[in-house]
Structure formats: structure tokens, C-alpha cells
C-alpha positions in Angstrom: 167.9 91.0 83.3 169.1 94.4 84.9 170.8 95.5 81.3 167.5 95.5 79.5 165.5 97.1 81.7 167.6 100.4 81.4 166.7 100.1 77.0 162.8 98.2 76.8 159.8 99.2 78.0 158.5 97.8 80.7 155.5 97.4 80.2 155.3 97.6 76.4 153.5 100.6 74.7 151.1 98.7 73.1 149.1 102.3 72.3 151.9 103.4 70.5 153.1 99.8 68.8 149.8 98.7 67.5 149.7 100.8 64.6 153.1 100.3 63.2 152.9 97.0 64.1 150.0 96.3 61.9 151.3 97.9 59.1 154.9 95.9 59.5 152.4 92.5 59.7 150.3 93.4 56.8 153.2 94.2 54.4 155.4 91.4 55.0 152.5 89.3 54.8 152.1 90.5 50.9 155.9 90.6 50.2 156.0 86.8 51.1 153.1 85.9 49.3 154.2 87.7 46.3 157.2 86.2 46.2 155.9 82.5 47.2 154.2 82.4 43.4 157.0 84.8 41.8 158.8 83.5 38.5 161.8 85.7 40.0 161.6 84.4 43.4 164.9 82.8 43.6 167.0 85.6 41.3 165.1 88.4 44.0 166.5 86.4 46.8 169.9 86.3 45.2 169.9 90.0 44.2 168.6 91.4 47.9 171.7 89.8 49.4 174.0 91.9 47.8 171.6 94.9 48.6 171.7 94.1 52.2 175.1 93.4 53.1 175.6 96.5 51.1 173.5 98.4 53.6 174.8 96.2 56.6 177.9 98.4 56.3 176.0 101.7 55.1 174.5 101.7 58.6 177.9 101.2 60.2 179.8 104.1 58.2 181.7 102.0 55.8 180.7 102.4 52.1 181.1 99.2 49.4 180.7 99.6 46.4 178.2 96.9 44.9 180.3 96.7 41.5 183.5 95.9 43.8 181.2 93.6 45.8 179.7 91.1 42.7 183.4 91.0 41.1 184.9 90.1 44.2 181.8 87.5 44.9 182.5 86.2 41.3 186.5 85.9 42.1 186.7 88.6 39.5 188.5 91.6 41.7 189.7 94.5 39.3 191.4 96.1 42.2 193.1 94.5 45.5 190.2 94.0 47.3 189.8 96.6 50.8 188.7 96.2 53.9 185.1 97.5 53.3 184.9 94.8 50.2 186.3 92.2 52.8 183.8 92.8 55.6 180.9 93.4 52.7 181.8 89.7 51.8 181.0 87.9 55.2 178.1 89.9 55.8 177.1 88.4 52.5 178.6 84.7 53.3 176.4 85.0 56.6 173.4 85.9 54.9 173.3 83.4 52.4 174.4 80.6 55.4 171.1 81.8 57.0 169.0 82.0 54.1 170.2 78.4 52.7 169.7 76.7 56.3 166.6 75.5 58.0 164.6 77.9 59.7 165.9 77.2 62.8 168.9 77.0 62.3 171.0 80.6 62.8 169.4 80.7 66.6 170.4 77.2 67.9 173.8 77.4 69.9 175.0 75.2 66.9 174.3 78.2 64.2 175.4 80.6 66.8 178.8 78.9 66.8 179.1 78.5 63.4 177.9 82.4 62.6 180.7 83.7 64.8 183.6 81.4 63.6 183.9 79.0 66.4 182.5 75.5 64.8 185.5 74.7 62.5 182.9 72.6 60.2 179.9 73.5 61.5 177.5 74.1 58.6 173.7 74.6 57.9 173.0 71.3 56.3 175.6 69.6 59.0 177.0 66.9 56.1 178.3 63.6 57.1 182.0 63.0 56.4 182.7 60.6 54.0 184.2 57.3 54.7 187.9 56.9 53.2 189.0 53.1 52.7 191.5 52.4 54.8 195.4 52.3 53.4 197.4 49.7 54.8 200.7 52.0 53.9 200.5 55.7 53.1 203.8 55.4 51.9 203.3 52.2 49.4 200.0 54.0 48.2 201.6 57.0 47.0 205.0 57.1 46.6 205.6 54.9 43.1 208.7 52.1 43.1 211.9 53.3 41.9 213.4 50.8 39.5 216.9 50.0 40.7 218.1 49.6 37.3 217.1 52.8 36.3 220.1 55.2 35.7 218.3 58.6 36.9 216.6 56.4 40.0 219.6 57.7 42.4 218.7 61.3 40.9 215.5 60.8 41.7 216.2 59.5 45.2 217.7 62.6 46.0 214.9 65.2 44.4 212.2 63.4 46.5 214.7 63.7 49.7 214.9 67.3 49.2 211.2 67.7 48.7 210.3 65.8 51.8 212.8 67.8 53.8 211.6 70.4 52.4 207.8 69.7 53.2 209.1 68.7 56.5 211.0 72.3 57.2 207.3 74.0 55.9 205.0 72.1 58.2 207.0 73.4 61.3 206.6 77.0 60.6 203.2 76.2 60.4 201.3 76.2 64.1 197.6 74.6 64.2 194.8 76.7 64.9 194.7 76.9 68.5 191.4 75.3 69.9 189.3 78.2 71.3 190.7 79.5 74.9 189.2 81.7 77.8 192.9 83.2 77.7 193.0 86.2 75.2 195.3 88.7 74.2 194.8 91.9 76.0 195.8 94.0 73.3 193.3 92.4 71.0 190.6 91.4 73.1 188.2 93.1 76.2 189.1 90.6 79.0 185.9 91.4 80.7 183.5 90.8 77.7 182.1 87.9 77.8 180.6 86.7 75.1 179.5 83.5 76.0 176.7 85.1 78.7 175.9 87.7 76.3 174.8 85.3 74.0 173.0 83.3 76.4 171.5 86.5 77.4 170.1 87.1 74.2 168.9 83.9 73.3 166.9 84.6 77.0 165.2 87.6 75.5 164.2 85.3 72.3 162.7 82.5 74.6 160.8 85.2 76.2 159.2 86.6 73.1 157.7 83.4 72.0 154.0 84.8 73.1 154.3 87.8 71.0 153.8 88.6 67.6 156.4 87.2 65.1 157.3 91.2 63.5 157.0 92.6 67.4 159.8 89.2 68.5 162.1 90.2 65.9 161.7 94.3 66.7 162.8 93.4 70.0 165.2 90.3 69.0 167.3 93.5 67.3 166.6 95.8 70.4 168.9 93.0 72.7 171.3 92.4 70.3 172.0 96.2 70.6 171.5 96.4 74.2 173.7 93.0 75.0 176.1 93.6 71.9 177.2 89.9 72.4 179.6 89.7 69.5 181.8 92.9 68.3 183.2 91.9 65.1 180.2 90.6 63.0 178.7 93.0 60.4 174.8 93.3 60.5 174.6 89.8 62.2 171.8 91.2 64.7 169.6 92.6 61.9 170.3 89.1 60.2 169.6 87.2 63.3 166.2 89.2 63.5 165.7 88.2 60.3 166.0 85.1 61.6 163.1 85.0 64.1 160.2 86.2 61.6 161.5 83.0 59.2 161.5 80.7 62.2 158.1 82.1 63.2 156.9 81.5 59.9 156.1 84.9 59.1 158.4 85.4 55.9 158.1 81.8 54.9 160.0 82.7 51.5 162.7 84.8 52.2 164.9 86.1 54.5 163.9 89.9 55.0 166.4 92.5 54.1 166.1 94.7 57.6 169.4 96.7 56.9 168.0 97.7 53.9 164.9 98.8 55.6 166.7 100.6 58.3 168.7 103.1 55.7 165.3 104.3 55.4 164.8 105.2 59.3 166.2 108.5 60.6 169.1 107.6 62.4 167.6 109.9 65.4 164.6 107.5 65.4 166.9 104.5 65.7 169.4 105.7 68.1 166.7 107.7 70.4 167.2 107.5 74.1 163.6 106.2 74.4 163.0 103.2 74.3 159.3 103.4 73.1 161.0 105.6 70.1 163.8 102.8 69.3 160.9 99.9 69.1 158.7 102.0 66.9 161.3 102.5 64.4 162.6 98.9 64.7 158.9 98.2 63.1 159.1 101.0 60.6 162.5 99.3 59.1 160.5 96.3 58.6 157.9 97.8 56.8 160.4 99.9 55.0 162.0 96.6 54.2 158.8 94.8 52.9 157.6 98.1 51.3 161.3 98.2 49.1 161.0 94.6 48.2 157.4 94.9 46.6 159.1 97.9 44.7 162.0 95.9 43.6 159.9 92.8 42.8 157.4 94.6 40.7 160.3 96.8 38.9 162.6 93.2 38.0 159.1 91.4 37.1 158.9 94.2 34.6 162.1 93.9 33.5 162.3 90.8 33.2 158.7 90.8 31.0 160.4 93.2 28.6 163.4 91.4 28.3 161.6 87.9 27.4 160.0 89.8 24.4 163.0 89.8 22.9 163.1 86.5 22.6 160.9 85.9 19.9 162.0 84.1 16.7 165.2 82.7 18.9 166.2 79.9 18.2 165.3 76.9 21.1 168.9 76.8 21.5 169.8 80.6 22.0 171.0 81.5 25.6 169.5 84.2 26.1 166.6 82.8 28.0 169.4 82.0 30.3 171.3 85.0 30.4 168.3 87.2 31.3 167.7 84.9 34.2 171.1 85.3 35.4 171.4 88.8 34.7 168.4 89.4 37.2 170.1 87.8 39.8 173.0 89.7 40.3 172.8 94.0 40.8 175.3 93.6 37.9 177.3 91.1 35.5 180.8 91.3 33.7 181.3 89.6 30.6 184.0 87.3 32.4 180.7 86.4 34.8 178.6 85.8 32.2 181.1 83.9 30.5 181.6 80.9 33.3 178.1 80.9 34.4 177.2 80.1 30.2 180.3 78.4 29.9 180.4 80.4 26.8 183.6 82.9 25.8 183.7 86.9 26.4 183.1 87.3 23.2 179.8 86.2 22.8 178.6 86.6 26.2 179.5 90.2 24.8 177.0 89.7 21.6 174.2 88.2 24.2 174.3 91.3 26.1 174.5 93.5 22.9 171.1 91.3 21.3 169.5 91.8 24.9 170.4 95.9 24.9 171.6 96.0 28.8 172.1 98.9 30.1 176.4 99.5 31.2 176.5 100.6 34.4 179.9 101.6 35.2 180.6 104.5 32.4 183.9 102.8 31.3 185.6 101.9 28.6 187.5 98.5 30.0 185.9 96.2 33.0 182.6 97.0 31.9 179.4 96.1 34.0 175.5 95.8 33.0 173.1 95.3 34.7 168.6 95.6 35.2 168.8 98.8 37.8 
């Protein structure tokens, strides 16, 4: 592969990777663990996804807001969304496809397809369709029988006529989505980037990094995607994709790492240095950053969440507050609308939960008020 040689090094600089590379092994190792007996395993996992696709975009030059990122999650937008909120959003879509799927999955030319749009129902869990009954006529099964006697059945006659017309007159200004073509628009698209072969490229360097060591394979899993750039429109996907490789090695056996996270705390010098030796190095520092910030956030929410379950005594067995504090530390921060639907309760109270709980507000306003565990 001429392309890589000019970024890896060939061979690798074991003298200068070991030690890193120990450090990366040994922290992941205690983050997965940790969170393999954790009572806020699943509410952590939940949480870091917002965190991450958050940073996905930090590391690109686009700021989200997290507020703007949860509402617009929840379907509860206080604003239009923009185009940072937008692009936040399938980060986070692609994170959680990843995480929910087998560990397999987002590196097989099936989640490859589906990751970058292609695969029109392509999903982790690849459900079967249904079986419909057969209808012998549409038209019989749907359309009710208009009495003959009735006075208003020529009125009626007429409205349906109109409608179908009309539906008729919508459906042709409609076009199908047009099935994926090697012919693109020049305007919109590099004619000479092929993205097929870059893919196929990477997924060359992963088969090759099957003998190494699971933190070292995704390091360098990262390294290609930069190198290769096989896809130009997807948000953090190589960072998830490396991600990836460490939960199909079986090193994070619990989670899916948050590596854009991790990398905020790399110098951007480290991670954009012209030598190569530099780059891999601080590939493995972002994923000991990563497993170092997730111990930190664990242990801070555990706490949290300790506090918050003192609270609870004398409640009655039917309060909801045991359930509100487990929802509250899942998301960075909750709206009383949010709380509302996921208790299937109304603002109002979810407003006298958070007031017996004590939460902290988070957005300094007076309307469209946020709380949150920070």
C-alpha cells in the first residue's frame, strides 16, 4: 500500500510505543471492568454518547451545544435546529448503531454500508420483515361501499375522485430515490474519489493488524482512516470505527470507548505531527485520556448518584423518584417536558420531583429550564 507508507512507520517504534501502550492497555482494562459490575453502567454508556459526539465535532471546529443536542435528541428543539445540532445528531445516531450492534458488526461490508447511508434497511440486529396476508383487492379492502341510496353518496363520489386525483398529481412530483450510481454530480462530488477502494483499503490495514495488540490495532485502525480518508461526510466515524476494533477484540467488552473525547485532551500538534512515530504515540495517549476521563466520570455520577438515593428515605414504594434519578444520570441534562414523557407524568410534577431531588439548573434561565448531575 504506497499511501501508508508515506504516514506509518515502517518498522514500528516499539521503543517509543511500549510505554504508552501499556498505560492505554492497563487503563482500559480497569475502565471496562469498573463498568462491567457498575449499578450506572447502562446510564454511563448513555450519557458518554452525547459527550462524544459533542467532541466528534469539537475536534473538527464546529461547536454544539449539549443542551441544544439532548432537546433536539428528545424531539424537544427550543430553537430551529442548525447545522452543528444536525451533524451532532448522526454522530450520535452512529454511535449508538455501533454500540447497540454486535461486536462485529460496524467493520463488516454490511455495517460499513449501512454507517455511510447506502443499505436502505440495513440495521445492526438485521430484522426479518414481517409477513403481510395477502389482499385479494386493495381496492375492496379499503375503500368502504357507497350505498346507492344514500343521498350524499354522489357527493361523496366526487370528494374521493378529487382526493385520488389529487394523490395521484402528488406521487408524480415525487421521484424515487435513485439506486446508488458510479455517475455523480461534479459539482457535488470528487469524480476521482473512490470510495469503494478506500474502504477496501482500510479494511486491508485492519486484516493486517490482527497479530497486534487490540489498543495498538485501533491506534493504527484511526491512523488509515486519516491517511485513506475513505468517506468525507461522516463526523467522527473513524474514531468510532476504532472504537470499534478494541470492542471486537474484546478489549472494552462493556462499552464503546469515547476516543473523541480522549483526543480533546491531545495537543493538536501531537495529533497532526508530520511524524508518524509522533501521530501513533498520541493516538495511544487519546485512549488513555479516554479511559482516564471515564473512571473520573464514573466515580463522580456513582457519587452522585449515592447522594441522591439518600434522599429517598421515608418515600413512599410508589414515589418516582427512584426513577427519575436513574434517568436524570443518563442524560448530561433533562427538561421537565423530558422528564415528563419518560414518567409519563405532567410538567408539573416532574417539576416537584426535581424540586424534592434539589437538581442543580443548568441553563441560568428563567423559561426552558435544564437540570442536570454535572
Amino acid at each position: 500500500m504506497p499511501r501508508l507508507n508515506t504516514r506509518f512507520p515502517d518498522p514500528l517504534p516499539w521503543s517509543e510505543v511500549a510505554r504508552p501502550l501499556a498505560r492505554a492497555e492497563d487503563v482500559l482494562a480497569r475502565l471496562d471492568e469498573r463498568l462491567r459490575t457498575s449499578p450506572i453502567r447502562d446510564g454511563w454508556i448513555t450519557r458518554t454518547h452525547f459527550a462524544d459526539a459533542a467532541a466528534a465535532l469539537w475536534l473538527e471546529g464546529e461547536l454544539v451545544h449539549l443542551e441544544d443536542l439532548v432537546l433536539h435528541d428528545a424531539g424537544m428543539d427550543i430553537r430551529a435546529p442548525t447545522r452543528e445540532v444536525t451533524r451532532g445528531h448522526t454522530a450520535l445516531r452512529a454511535r449508538r448503531r455501533i454500540a447497540a450492534a454486535a461486536p462485529g458488526w460496524a467493520l463488516s461490508p454490511a455495517g460499513l454500508e449501512a454507517l455511510r447511508g447506502r443499505a436502505r434497511q440495513a440495521n445492526a440486529t438485521h430484522p426479518k420483515p414481517e409477513d403481510t396476508e395477502p389482499v385479494d383487492d386493495e381496492d375492496e379492502a379499503f375503500d368502504p361501499p357507497i350505498a346507492e341510496d344514500d343521498e350524499f353518496a354522489e357527493l361523496f363520489a366526487s370528494i374521493d375522485a378529487a382526493m385520488a386525483h389529487a394523490d395521484k398529481t402528488l406521487a408524480g412530483g415525487r421521484q424515487a430515490p435513485a439506486a446508488p450510481s458510479s455517475e455523480r454530480d461534479p459539482l457535488v462530488y470528487d469524480l476521482d474519489w473512490d470510495e469503494e477502494a478506500r474502504l477496501a483499503e482500510w479494511r486491508a490495514v485492519i486484516d493486517e493488524t490482527d497479530d497486534l495488540p487490540p489498543t495498538l490495532a485501533a491506534a493504527l485502525a484511526h491512523e488509515a482512516w486519516i491517511a485513506i480518508e475513505p468517506l468525507r461526510r461522516a463526523p467522527g466515524l473513524g474514531r468510532l470505527l476504532a472504537a470499534a476494533v478494541l470492542r471486537d477484540r474484546g478489549k472494552t467488552r462493556t462499552h464503546l470507548l469515547c476516543l473523541a473525547e480522549g483526543a480533546k485532551a491531545v495537543p493538536r500538534e501531537r495529533r497532526r505531527s508530520r511524524d508518524a512515530a509522533t501521530r501513533l504515540v498520541a493516538e495511544l495517549e487519546a485512549i488513555a485520556a479516554a479511559a482516564e476521563e471515564g473512571l473520573k466520570q464514573h466515580d463522580r455520577w456513582l457519587l452522585a448518584r449515592t447522594l441522591l438515593l439518600r434522599k429517598l428515605d421515608g418515600r413512599r414504594s410508589t414515589s418516582r423518584l427512584p426513577e427519575l434519578i436513574e434517568f436524570v444520570l443518563s442524560r448530561p441534562l433533562v427538561s421537565a417536558g423530558m422528564i415528563a414523557k419518560e414518567l409519563d407524568i405532567t410538567p408539573r410534577a416532574a417539576q416537584n420531583l426535581i424540586a424534592e431531588l434539589d437538581l442543580r439548573e443548568a441553563t441560568g434561565r428563567g423559561r426552558y429550564r435544564a437540570w442536570g448531575v454535572l
